[in-house]
Gaussian input, Z-matrix of N, CA and C with variables (Angstrom, degrees):
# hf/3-21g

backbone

0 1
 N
 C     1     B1
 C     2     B2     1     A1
 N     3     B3     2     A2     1     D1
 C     4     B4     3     A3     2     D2
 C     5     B5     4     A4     3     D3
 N     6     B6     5     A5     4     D4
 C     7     B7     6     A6     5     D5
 C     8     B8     7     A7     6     D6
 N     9     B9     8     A8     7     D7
 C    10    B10     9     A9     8     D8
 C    11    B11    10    A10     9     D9
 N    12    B12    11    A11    10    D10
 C    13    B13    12    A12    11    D11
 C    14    B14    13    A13    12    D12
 N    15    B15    14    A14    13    D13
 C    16    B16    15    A15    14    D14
 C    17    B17    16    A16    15    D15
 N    18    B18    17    A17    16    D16
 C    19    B19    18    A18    17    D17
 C    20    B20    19    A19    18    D18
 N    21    B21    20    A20    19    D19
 C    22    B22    21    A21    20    D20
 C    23    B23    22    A22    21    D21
 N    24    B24    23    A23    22    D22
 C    25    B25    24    A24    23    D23
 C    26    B26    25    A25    24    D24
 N    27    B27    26    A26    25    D25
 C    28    B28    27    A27    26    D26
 C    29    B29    28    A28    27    D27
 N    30    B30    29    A29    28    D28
 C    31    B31    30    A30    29    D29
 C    32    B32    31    A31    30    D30
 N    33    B33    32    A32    31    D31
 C    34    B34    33    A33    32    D32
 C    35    B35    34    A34    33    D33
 N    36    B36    35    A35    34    D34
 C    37    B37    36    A36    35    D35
 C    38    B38    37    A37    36    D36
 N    39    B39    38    A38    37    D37
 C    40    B40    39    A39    38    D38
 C    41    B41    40    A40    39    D39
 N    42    B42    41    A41    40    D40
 C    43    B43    42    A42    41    D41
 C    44    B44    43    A43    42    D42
 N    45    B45    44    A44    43    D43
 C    46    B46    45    A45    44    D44
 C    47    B47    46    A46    45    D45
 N    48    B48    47    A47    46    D46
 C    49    B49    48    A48    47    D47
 C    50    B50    49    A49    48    D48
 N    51    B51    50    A50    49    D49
 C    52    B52    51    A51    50    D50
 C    53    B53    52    A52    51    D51
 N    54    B54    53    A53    52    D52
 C    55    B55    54    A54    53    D53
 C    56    B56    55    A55    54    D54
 N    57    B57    56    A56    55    D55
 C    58    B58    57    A57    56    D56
 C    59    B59    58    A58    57    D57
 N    60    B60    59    A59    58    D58
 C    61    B61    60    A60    59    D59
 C    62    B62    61    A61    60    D60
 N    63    B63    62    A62    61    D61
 C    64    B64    63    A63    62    D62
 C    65    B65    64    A64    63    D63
 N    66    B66    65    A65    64    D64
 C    67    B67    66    A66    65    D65
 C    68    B68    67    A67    66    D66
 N    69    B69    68    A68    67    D67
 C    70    B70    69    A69    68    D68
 C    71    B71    70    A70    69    D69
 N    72    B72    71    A71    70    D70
 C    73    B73    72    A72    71    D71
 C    74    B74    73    A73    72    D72
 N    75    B75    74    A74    73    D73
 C    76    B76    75    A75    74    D74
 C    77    B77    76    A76    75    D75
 N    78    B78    77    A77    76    D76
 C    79    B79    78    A78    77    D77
 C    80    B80    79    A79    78    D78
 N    81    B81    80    A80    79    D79
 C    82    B82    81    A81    80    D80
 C    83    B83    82    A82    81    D81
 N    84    B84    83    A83    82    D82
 C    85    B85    84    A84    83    D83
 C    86    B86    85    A85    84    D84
 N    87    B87    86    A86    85    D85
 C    88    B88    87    A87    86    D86
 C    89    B89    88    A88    87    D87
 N    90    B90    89    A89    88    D88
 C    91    B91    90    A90    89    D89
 C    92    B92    91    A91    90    D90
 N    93    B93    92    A92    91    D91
 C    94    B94    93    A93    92    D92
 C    95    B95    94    A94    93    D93
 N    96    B96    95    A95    94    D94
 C    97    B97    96    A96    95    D95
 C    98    B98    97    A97    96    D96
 N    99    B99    98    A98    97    D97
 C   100   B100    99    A99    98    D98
 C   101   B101   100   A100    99    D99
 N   102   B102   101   A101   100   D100
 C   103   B103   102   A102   101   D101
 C   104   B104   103   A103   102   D102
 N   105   B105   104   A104   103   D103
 C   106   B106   105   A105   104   D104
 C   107   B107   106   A106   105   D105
 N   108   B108   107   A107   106   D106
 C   109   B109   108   A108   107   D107
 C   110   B110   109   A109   108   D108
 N   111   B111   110   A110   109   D109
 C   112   B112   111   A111   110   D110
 C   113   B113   112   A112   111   D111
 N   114   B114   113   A113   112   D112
 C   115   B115   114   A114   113   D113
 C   116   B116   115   A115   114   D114
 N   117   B117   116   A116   115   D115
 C   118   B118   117   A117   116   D116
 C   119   B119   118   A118   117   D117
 N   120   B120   119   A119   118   D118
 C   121   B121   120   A120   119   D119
 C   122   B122   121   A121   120   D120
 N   123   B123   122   A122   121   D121
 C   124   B124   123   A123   122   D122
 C   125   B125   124   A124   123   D123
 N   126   B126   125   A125   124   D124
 C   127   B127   126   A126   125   D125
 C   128   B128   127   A127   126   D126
 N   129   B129   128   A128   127   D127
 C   130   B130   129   A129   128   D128
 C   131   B131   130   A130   129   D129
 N   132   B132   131   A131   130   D130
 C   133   B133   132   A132   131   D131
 C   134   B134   133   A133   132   D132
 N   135   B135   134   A134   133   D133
 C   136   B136   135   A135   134   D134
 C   137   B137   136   A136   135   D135
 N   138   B138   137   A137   136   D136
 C   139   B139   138   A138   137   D137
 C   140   B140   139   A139   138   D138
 N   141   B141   140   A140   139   D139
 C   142   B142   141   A141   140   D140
 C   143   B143   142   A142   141   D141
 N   144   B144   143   A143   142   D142
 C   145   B145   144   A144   143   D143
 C   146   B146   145   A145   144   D144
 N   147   B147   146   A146   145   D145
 C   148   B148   147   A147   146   D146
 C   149   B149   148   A148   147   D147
 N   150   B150   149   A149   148   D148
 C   151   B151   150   A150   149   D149
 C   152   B152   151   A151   150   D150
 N   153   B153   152   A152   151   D151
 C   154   B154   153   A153   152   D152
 C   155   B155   154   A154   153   D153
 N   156   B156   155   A155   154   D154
 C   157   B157   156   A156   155   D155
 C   158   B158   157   A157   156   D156
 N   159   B159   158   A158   157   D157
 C   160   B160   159   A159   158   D158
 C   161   B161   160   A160   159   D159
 N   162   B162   161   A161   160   D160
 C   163   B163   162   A162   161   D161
 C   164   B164   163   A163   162   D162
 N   165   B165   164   A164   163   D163
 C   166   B166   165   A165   164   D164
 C   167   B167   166   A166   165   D165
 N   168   B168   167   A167   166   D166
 C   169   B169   168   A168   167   D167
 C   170   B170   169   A169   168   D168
 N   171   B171   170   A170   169   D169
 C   172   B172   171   A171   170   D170
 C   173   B173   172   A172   171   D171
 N   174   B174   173   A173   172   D172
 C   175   B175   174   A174   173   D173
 C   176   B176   175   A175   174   D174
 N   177   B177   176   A176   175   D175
 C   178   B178   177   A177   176   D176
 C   179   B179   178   A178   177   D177
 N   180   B180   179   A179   178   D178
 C   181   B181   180   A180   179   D179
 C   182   B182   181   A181   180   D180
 N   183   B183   182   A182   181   D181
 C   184   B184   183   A183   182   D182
 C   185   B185   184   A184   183   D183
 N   186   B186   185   A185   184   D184
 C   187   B187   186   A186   185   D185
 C   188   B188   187   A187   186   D186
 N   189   B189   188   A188   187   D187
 C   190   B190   189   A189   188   D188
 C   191   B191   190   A190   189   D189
 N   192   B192   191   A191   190   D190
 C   193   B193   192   A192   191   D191
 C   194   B194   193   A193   192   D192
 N   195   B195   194   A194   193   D193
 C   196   B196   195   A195   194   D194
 C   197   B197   196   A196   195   D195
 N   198   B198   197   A197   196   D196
 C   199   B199   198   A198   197   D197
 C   200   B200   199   A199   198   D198
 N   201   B201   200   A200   199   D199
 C   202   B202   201   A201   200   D200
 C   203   B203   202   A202   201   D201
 N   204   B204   203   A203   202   D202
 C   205   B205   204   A204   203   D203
 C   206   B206   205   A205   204   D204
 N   207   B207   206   A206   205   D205
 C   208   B208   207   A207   206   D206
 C   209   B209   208   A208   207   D207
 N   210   B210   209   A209   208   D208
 C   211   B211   210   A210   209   D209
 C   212   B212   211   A211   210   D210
 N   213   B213   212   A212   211   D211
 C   214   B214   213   A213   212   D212
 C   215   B215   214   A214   213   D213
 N   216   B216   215   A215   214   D214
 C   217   B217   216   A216   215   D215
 C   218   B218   217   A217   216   D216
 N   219   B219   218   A218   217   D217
 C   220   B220   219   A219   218   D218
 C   221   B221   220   A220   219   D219
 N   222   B222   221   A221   220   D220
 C   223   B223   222   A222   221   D221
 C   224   B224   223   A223   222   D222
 N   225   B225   224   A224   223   D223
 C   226   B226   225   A225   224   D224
 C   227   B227   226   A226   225   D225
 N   228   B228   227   A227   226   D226
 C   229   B229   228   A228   227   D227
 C   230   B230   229   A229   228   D228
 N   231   B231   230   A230   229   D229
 C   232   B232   231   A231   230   D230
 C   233   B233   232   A232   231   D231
 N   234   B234   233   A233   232   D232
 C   235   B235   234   A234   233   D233
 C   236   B236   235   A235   234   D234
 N   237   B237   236   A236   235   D235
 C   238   B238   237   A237   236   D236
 C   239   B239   238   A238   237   D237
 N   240   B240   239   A239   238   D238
 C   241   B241   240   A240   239   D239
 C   242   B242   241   A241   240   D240
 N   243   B243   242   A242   241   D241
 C   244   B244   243   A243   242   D242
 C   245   B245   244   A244   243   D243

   B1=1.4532
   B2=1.5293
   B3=1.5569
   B4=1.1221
   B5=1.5192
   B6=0.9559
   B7=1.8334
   B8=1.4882
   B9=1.2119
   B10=1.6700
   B11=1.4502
   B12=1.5574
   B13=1.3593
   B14=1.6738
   B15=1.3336
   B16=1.6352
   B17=1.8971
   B18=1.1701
   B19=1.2426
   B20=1.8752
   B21=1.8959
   B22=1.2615
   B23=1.4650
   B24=1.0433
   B25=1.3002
   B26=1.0545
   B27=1.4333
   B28=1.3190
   B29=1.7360
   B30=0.9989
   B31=1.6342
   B32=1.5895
   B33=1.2104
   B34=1.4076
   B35=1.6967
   B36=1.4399
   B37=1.5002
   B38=1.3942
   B39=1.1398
   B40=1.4281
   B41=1.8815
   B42=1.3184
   B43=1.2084
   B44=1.5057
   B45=1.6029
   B46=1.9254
   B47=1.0932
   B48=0.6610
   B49=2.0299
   B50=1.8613
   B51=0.7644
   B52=1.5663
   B53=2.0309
   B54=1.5877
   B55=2.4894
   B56=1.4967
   B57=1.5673
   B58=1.6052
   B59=1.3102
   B60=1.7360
   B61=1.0269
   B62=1.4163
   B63=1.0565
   B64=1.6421
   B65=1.7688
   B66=1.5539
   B67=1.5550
   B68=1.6596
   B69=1.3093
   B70=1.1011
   B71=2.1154
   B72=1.0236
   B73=0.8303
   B74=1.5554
   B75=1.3866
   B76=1.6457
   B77=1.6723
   B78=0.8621
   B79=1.6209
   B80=1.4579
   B81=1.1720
   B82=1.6138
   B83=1.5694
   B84=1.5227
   B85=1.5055
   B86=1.7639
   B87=1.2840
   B88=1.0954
   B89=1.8881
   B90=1.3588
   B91=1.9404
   B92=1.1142
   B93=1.3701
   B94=1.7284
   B95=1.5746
   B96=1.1749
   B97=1.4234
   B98=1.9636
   B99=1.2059
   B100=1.3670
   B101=1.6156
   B102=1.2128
   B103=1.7245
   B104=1.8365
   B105=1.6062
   B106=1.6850
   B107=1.3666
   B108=1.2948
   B109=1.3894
   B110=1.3558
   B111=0.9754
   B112=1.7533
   B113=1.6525
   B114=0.8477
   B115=1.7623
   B116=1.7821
   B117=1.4249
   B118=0.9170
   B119=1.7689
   B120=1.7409
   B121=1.4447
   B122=1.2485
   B123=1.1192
   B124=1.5731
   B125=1.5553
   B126=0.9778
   B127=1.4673
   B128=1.1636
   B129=1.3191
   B130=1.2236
   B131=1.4518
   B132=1.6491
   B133=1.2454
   B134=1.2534
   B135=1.8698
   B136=1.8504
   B137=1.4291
   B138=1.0145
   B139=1.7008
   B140=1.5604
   B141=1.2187
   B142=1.2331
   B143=1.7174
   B144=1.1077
   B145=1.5687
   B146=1.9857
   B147=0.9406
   B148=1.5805
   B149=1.3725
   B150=1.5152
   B151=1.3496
   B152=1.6071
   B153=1.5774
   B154=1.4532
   B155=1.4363
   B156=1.2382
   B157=1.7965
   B158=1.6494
   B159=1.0400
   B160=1.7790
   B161=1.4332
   B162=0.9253
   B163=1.2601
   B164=1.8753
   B165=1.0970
   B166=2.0910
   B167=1.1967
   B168=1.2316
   B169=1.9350
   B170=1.4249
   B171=1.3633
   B172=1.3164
   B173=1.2131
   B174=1.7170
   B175=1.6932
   B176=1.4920
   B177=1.3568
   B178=1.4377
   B179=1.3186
   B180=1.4200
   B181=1.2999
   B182=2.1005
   B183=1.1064
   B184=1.1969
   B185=1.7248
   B186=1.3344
   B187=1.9733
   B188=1.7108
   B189=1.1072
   B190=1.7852
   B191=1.3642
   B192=1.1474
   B193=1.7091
   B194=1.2685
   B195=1.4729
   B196=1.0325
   B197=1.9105
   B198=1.8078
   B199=1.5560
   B200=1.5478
   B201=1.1472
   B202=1.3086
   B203=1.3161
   B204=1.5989
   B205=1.5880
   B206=2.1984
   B207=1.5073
   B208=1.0708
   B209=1.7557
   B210=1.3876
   B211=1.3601
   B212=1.3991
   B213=1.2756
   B214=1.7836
   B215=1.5393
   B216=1.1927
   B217=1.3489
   B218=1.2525
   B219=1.1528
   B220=1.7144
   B221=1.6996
   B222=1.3622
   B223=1.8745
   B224=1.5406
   B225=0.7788
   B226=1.7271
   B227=1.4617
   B228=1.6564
   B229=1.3503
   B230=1.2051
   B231=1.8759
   B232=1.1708
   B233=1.9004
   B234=1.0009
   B235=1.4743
   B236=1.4114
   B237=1.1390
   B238=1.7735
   B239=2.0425
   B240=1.6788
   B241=1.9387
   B242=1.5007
   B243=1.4090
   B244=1.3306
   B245=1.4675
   A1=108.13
   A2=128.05
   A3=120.02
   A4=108.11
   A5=162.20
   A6=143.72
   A7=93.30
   A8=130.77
   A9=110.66
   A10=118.85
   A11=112.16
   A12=104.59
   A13=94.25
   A14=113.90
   A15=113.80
   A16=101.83
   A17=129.01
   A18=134.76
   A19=107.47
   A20=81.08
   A21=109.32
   A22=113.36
   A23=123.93
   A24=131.13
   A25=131.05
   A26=121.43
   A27=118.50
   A28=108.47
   A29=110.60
   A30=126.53
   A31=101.62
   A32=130.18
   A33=142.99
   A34=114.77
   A35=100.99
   A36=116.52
   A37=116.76
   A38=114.18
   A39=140.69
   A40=110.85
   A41=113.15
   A42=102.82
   A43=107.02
   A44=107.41
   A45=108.72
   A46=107.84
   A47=97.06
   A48=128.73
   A49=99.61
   A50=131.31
   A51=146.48
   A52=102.39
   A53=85.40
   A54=90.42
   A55=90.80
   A56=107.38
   A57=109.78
   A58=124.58
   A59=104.72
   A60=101.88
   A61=154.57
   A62=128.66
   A63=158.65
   A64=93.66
   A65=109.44
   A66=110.94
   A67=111.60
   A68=103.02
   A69=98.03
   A70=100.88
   A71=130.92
   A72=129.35
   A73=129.40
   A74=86.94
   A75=90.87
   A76=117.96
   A77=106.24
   A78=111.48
   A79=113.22
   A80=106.75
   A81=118.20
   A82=95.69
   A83=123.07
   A84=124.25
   A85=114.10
   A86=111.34
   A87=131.67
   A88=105.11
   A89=97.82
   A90=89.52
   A91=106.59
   A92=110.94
   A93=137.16
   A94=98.45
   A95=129.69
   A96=139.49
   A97=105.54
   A98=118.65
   A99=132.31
   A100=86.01
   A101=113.94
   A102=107.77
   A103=118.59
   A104=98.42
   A105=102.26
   A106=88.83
   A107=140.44
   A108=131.54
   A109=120.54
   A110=113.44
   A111=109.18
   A112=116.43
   A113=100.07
   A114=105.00
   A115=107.18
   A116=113.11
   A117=109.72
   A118=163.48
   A119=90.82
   A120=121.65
   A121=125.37
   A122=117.32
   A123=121.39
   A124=110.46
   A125=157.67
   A126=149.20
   A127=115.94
   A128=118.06
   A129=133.67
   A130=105.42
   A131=123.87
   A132=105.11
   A133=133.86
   A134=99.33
   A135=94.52
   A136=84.85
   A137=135.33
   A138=132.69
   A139=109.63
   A140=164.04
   A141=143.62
   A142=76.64
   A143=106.64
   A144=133.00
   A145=110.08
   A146=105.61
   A147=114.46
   A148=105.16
   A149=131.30
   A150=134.23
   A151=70.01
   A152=104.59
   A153=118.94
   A154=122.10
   A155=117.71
   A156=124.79
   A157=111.08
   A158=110.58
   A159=111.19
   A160=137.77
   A161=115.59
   A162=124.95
   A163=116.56
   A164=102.24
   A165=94.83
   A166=117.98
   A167=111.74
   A168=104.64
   A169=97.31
   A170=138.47
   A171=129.72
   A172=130.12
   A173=112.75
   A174=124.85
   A175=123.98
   A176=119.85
   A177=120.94
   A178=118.63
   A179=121.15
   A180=130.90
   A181=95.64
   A182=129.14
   A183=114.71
   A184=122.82
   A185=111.66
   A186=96.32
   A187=86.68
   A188=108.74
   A189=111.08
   A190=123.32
   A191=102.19
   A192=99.25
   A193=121.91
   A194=137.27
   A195=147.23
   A196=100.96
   A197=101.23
   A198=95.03
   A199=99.60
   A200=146.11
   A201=167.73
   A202=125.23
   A203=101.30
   A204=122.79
   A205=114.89
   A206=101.89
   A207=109.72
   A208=118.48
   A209=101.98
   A210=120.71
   A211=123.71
   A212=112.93
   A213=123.26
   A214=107.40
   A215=102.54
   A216=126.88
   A217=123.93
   A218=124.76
   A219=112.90
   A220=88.53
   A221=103.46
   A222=116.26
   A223=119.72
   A224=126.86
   A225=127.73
   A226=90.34
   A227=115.83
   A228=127.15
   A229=101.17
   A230=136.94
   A231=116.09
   A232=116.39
   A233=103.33
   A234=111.77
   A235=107.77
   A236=122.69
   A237=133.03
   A238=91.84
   A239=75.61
   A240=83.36
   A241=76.46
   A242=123.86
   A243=131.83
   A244=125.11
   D1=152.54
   D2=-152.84
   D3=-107.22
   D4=-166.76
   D5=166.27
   D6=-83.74
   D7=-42.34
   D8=177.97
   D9=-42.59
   D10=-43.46
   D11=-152.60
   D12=-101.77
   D13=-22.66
   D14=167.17
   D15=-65.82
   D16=-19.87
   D17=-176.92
   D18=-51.53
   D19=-54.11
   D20=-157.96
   D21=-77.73
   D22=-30.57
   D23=161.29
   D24=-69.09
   D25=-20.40
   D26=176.81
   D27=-95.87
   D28=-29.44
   D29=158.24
   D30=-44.20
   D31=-69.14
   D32=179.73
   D33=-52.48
   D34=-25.20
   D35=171.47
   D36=-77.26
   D37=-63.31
   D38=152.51
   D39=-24.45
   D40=-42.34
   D41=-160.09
   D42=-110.15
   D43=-18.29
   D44=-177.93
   D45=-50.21
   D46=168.03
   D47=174.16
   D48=40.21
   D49=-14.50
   D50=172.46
   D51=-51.25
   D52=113.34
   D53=-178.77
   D54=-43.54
   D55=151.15
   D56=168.78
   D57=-59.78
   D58=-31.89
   D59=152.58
   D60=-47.63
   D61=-46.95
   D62=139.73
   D63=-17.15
   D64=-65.74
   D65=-174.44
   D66=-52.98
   D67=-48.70
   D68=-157.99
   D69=-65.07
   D70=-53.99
   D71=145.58
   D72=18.22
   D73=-83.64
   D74=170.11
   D75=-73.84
   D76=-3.55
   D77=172.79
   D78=-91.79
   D79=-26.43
   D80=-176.81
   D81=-81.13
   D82=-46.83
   D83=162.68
   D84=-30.99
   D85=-75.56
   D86=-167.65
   D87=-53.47
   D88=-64.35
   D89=163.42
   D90=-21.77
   D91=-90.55
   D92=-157.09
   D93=-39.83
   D94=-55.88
   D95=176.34
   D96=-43.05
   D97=-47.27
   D98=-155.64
   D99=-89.46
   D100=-58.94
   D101=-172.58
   D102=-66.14
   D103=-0.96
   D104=-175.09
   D105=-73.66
   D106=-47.03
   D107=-131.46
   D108=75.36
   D109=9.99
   D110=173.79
   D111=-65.55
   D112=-33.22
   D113=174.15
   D114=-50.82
   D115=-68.13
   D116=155.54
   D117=-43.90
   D118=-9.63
   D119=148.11
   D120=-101.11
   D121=25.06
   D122=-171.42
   D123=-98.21
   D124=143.41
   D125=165.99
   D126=-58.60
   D127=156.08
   D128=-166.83
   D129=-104.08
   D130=146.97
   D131=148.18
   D132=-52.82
   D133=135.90
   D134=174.58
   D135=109.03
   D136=-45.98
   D137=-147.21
   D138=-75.57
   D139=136.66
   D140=-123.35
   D141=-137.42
   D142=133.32
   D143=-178.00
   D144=-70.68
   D145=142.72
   D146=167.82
   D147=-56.19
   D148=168.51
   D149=-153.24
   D150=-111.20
   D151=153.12
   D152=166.85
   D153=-166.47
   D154=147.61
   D155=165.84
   D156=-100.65
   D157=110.20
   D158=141.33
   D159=-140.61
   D160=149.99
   D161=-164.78
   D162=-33.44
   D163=129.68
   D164=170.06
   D165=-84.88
   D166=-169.43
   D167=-167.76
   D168=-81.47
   D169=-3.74
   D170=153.18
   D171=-81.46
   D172=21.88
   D173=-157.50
   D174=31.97
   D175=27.75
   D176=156.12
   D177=-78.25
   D178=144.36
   D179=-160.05
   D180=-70.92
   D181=120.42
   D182=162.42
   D183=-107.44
   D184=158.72
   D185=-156.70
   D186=-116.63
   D187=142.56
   D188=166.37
   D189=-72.99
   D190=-33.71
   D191=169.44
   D192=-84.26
   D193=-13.27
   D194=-178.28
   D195=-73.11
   D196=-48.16
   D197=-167.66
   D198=-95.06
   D199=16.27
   D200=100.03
   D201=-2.95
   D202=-75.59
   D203=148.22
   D204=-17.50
   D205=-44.21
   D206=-166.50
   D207=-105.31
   D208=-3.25
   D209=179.60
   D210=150.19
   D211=-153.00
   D212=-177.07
   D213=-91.48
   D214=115.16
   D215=-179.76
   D216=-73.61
   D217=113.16
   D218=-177.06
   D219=-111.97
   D220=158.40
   D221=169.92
   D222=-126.27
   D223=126.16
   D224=-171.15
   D225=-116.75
   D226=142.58
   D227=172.21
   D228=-115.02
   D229=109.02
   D230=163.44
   D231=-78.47
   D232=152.83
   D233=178.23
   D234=-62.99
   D235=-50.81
   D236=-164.44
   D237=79.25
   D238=-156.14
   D239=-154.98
   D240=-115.03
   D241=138.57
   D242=140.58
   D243=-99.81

C-alpha cells in the first residue's frame, strides 16, 4: 500500500462514525494550523536544534548539551493520549 492511500485510510478511520460536526472541526484545526505558517518555522532536517532541558519519562530535568557532550543525539517526541 502506498503512503497516499495508507494516508487515506487512516483519515477515513479517523473520521467514521465521528458527528459531521466534530469532523468539520478538526479540519477547521488543520486549516488554521496550515495558514499559521508554522510549518514553515519548523526545522529542517540536518538543522542543529537549540540547546534544551526537559524532563524524561522519569520527570528528571534532562540537558542537550550535557548528552551531546557524550555524542549524537537523537530526540523522540511522544504524543501521549488525548
Amino acid at each position: 500500500m502506498s503512503l497516499k492511500e495508507e494516508l487515506r485510510t487512516l483519515k477515513a478511520r479517523l473520521e467514521g462514525g465521528r458527528p459531521p460536526a466534530v469532523v468539520e472541526t478538526m479540519h477547521r484545526g488543520v486549516a488554521d494550523l496550515r495558514a499559521s505558517g508554522a510549518a514553515d518555522r519548523v526545522l529542517k532536517a540536518g538543522t542543529r536544534a537549540p540547546a534544551f532541558t526537559l524532563p524524561n519519562a522519569e520527570e528528571r530535568p534532562v540537558s542537550s548539551a550535557e548528552l551531546l557532550a557524550r555524542g549524537p543525539l537523537v530526540v523522540t517526541f511522544y504524543r501521549g493520549r488525548w
